[in-house]
C-alpha positions as CSV (number, residue, x, y, z in Angstrom):
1,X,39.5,59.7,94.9
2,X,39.3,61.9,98.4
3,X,41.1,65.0,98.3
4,X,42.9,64.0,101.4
5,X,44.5,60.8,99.5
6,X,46.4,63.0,96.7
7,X,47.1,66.3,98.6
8,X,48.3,67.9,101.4
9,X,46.0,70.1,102.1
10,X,43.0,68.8,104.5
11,X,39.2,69.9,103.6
12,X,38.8,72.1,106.6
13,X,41.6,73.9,105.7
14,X,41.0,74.2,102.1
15,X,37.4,75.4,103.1
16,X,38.3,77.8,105.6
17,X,40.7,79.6,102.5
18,X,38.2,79.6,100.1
19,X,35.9,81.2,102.6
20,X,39.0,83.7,103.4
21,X,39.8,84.6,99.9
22,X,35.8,85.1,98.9
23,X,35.1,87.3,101.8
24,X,36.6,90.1,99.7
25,X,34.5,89.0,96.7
26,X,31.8,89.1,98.7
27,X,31.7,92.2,100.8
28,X,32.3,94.2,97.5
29,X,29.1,92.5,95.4
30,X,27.1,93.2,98.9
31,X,28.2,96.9,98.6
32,X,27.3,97.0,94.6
33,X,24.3,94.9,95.5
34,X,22.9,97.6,98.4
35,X,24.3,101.2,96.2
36,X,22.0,99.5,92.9
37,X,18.5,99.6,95.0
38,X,19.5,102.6,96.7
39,X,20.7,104.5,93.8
40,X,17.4,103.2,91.9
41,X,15.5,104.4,95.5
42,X,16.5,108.3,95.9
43,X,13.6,109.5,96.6
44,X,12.0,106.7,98.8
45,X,15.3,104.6,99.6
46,X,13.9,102.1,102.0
47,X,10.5,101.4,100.4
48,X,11.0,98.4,98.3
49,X,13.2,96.8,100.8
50,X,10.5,97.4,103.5
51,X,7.8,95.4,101.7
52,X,10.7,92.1,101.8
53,X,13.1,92.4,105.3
54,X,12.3,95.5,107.0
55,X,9.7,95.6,108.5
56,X,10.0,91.7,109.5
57,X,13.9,92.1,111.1
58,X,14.0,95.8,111.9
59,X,17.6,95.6,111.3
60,X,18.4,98.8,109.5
61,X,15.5,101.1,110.9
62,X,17.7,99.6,114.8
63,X,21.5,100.1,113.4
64,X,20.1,104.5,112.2
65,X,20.0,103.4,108.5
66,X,19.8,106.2,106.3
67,X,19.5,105.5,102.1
68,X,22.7,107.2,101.2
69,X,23.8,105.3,98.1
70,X,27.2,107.3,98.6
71,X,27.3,105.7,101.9
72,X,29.7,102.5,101.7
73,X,28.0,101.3,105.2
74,X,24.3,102.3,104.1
75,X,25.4,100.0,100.9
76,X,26.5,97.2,102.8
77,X,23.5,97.3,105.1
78,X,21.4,96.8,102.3
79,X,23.2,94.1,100.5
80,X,23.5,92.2,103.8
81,X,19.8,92.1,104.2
82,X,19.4,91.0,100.2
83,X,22.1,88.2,101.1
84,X,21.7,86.3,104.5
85,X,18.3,85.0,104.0
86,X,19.9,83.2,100.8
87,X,22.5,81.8,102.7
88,X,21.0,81.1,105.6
89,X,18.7,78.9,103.6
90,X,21.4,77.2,101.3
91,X,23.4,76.8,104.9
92,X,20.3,74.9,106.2
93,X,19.4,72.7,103.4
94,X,22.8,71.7,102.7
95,X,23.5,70.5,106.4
96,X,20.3,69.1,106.3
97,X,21.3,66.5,103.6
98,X,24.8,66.1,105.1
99,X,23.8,65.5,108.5
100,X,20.4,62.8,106.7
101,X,23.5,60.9,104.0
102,X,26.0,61.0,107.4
103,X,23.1,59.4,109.7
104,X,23.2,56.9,106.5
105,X,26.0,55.8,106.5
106,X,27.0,55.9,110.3
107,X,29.9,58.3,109.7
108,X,30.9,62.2,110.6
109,X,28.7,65.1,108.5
110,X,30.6,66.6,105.8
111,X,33.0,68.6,106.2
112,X,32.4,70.6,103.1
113,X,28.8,71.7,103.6
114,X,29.1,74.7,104.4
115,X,31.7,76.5,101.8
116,X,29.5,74.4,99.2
117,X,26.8,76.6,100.0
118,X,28.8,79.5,100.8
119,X,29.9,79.3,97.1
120,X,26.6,78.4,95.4
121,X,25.0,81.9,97.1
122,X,27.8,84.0,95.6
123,X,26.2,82.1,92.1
124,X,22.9,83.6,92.5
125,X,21.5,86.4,91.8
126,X,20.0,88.9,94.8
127,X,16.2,88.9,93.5
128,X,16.4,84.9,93.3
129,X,13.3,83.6,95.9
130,X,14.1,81.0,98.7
131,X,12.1,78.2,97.0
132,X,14.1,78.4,94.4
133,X,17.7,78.4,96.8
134,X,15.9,74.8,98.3
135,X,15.3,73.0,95.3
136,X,18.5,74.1,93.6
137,X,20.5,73.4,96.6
138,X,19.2,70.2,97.5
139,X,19.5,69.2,93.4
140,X,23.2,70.2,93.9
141,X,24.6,68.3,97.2
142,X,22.6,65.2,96.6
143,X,23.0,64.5,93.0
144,X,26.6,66.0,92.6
145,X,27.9,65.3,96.2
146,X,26.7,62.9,98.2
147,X,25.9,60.2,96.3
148,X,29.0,59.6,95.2
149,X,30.2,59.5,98.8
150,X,30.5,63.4,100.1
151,X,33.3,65.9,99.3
152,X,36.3,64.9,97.4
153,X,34.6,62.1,95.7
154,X,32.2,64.0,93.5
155,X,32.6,64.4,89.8
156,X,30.8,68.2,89.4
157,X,31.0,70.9,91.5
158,X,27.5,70.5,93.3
159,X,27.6,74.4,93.4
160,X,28.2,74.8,90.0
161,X,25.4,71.8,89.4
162,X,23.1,73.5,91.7
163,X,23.2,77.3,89.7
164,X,23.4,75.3,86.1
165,X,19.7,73.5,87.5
166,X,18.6,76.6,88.3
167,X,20.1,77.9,84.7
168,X,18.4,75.4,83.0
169,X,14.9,75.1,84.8
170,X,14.2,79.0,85.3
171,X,16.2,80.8,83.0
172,X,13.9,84.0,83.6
173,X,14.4,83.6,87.6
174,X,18.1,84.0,87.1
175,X,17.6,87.2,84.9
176,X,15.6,89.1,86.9
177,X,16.8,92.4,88.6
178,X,17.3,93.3,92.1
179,X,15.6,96.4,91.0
180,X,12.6,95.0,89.9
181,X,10.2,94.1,87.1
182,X,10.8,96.5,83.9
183,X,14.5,97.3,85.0
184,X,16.5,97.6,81.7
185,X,19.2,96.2,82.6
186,X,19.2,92.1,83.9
187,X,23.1,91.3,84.1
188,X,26.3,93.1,82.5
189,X,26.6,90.1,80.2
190,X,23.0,90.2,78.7
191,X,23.4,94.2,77.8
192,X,26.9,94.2,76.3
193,X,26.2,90.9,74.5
194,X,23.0,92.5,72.9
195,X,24.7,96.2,72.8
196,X,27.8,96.3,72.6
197,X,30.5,97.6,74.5
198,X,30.7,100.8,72.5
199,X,31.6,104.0,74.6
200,X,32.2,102.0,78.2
201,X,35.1,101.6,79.9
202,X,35.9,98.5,81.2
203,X,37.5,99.5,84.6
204,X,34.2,100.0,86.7
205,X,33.5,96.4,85.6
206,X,36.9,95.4,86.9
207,X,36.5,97.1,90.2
208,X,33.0,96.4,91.4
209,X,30.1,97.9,89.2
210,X,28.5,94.6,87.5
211,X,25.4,93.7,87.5
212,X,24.7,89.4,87.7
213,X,25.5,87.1,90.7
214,X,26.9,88.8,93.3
215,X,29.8,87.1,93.5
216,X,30.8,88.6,90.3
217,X,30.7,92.1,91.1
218,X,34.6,92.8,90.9
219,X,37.3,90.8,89.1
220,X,40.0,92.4,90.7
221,X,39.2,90.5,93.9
222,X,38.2,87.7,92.1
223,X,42.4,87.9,91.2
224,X,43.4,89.3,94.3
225,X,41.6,85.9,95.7
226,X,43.1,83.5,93.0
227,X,47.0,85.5,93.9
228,X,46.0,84.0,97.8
229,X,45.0,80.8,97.1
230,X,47.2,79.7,94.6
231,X,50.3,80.7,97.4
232,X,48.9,78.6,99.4
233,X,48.6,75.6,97.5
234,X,44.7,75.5,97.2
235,X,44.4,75.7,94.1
236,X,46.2,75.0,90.4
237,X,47.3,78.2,88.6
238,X,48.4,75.9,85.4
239,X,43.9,75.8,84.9
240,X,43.5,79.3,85.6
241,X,46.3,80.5,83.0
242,X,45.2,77.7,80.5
243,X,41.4,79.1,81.0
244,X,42.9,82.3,80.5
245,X,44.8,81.1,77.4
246,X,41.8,79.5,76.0
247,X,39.7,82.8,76.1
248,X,42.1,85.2,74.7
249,X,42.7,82.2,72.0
250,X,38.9,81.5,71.5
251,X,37.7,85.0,71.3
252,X,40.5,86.3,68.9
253,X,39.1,83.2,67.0
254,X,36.0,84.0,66.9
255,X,36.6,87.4,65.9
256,X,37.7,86.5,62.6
257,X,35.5,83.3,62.0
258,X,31.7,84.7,63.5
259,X,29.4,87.5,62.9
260,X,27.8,89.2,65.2
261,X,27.8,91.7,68.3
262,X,29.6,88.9,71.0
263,X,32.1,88.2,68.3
264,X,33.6,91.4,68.4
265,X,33.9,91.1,72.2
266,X,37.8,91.2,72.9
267,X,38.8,88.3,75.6
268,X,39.5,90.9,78.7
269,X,35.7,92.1,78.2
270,X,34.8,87.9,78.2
271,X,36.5,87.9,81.6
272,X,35.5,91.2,82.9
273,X,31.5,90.3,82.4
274,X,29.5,87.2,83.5
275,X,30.5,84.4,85.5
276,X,33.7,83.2,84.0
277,X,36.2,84.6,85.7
278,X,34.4,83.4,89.2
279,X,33.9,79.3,87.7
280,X,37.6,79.5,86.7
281,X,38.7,80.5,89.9
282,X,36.1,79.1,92.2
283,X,35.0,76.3,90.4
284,X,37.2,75.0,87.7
285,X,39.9,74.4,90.2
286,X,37.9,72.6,92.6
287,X,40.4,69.7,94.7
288,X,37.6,67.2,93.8
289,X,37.2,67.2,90.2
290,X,40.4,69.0,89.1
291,X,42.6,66.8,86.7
292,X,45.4,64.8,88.0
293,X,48.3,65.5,86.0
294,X,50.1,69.1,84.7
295,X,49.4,68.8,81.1
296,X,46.0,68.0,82.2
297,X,45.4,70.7,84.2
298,X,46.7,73.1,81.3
299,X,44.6,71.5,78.8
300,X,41.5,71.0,81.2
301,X,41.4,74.8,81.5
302,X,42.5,76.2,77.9
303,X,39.4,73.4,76.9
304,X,36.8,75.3,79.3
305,X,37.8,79.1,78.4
306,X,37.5,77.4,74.7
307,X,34.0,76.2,75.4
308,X,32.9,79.3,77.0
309,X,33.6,81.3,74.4
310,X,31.9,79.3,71.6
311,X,29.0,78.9,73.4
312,X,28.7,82.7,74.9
313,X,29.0,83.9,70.5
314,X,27.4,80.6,68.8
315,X,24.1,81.2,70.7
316,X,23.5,84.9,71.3
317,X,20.1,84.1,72.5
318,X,21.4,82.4,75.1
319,X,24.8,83.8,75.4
320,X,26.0,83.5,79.2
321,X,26.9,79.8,78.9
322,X,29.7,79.2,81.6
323,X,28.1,76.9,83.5
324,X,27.1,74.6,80.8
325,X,31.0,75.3,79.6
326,X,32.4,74.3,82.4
327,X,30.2,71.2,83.2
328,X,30.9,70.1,79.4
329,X,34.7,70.3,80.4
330,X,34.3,69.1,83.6
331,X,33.0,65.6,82.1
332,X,35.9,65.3,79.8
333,X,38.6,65.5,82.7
334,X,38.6,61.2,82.9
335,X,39.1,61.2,78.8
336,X,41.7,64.1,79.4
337,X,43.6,62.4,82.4
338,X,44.0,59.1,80.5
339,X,45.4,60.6,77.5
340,X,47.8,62.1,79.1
341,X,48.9,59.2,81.2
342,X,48.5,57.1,78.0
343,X,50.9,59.1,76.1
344,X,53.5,59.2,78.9
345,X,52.9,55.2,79.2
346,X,53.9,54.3,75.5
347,X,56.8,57.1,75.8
348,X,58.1,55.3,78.6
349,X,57.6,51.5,76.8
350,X,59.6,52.9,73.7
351,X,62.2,54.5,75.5
């Protein structure tokens, strides 16, 4: 069913809010993005990015840049240059396949195009090559989106089908570091899940310091963005607080069941590290797939922040599973949905 059918809220405007509300998200994960090579960089700040954008756009060397990791601009600079070649490459191939499927079937291109790959960048990491950003792109819109007839008629997120490809395909790809072959640390996720959390505090997390996809540097905008949408009406708090629910349920669980380093993880750490507070904002709510009903919603959430936790401390070889989570949950929404309408059915025959 078309978004437009069952809501009030048009595409283009639900688009242009999700674009609003990520801008924070993103501007601080190009910021951590840009102080990680240049704080890596000290002594020769512009060197590695010289041998990929520099020397071919001249941008920084025109604008004075000077590698000042303390430098919130100088940071910015630098993320900008890691970022717009992904996006402007998602951009194009997903218009390309909206504008081929609209020529198709003689109607306007998509409206939701561009905020799909707006939100599939944010998913990637900053070291991820441009052949990869095409064939995970085009995987995405044409086998999640527009086959089943364009936005609001999709079953999965064709962002989140897009990175979970790209998950699934190159695994290594989606580990490797901004800063380089042999850097220590990959993602947050993958060193606390093998380490521990030990000594750190979790509050540089929160703010802006981790390391991943760059949409998931900070949680706190990642909430101040869910606070905005969800005022608006673009979005279902009942799956956000159910996923929330379903974490802090999961991973008290799993504290007391399983063994292991992950185990002992408390739930705000699960939030605070990896993708899953960005797919249960971003993603899980999604117009297009979200479940129909309230209970739904509730239990369509608790069920993915259920999922993700099993899977991040069942497989510790594997442990950031959120995609694959939230795809598993994603599928069950029909089997969810007619439960629920079921149940109130035969309540309604026998009373």
């Amino acid at each position: 069913m078309a978004v437009h059918i069952h809501s009030s809220q048009s595409v283009s405007r639900l688009s242009t809010l999700l674009i609003i509300a990520t801008t924070p998200v993103l501007l601080l994960g190009l910021w951590n993005v840009g102080q990680q090579i240049l704080q890596s960089n000290l002594h020769e700040p512009a060197s590695m990015l010289s041998e990929q954008w520099l020397d071919q756009w001249g941008l920084l060397s025109f604008l004075g840049f000077q590698g000042n990791p303390a430098s919130p601009i100088a940071c910015l600079m630098v993320g900008f240059v890691q970022y717009f070649p992904l996006l402007l490459v998602a951009g194009g191939v997903s218009f390309f396949w909206a504008s081929l499927f609209s020529r198709f079937r003689h109607r306007s291109i998509d409206p939701g195009w561009f905020v799909c790959s707006w939100i599939f960048v944010l998913l990637l990491p900053p070291a991820l090559p441009l052949a990869y950003v095409v064939i995970a792109m085009s995987f995405g819109v044409v086998l999640g989106c527009h086959i089943f007839g364009g936005t609001g008629r999709y079953i999965v997120n064709p962002a989140l089908l897009g990175a979970l490809f790209l998950s699934f395909s190159y695994p290594e790809i989606m580990q490797e570091s901004i800063l380089g072959p042999g850097s220590e640390v990959l993602t947050s996720w993958n060193y606390f899940a093998h380490n521990g959390v030990g000594e750190w505090s979790i509050l540089p997390f929160l703010l802006g310091r981790e390391v991943g996809a760059m949409g998931t540097a900070s949680q706190l905008a990642i909430i101040l963005a869910a606070v905005l949408l969800t005022k608006t009406g673009a979005l279902s708090w009942r799956i956000i607080l159910g996923g929330v629910v379903g974490v802090v349920f999961s991973a008290s669980l799993m504290h007391v069941m399983a063994e292991g380093i992950v185990a002992h993880l408390s739930a705000v750490w699960h939030l605070a590290l990896g993708n899953l507070a960005f797919a249960l904002v971003f993603l899980a709510t999604d117009s297009s797939t979200a479940p129909l009903t309230r209970p739904s919603r509730w239990a369509f959430g608790f069920l993915f922040g259920l999922i993700a936790v099993l899977f991040r401390t069942l497989d510790p070889q594997h442990p950031e599973a959120t995609f694959s989570a939230l795809l598993l949950a994603t599928l069950l929404i029909p089997l969810i949905d007619y439960l629920v309408i079921e149940y109130y059915r035969r309540r309604s025959v026998w009373h």
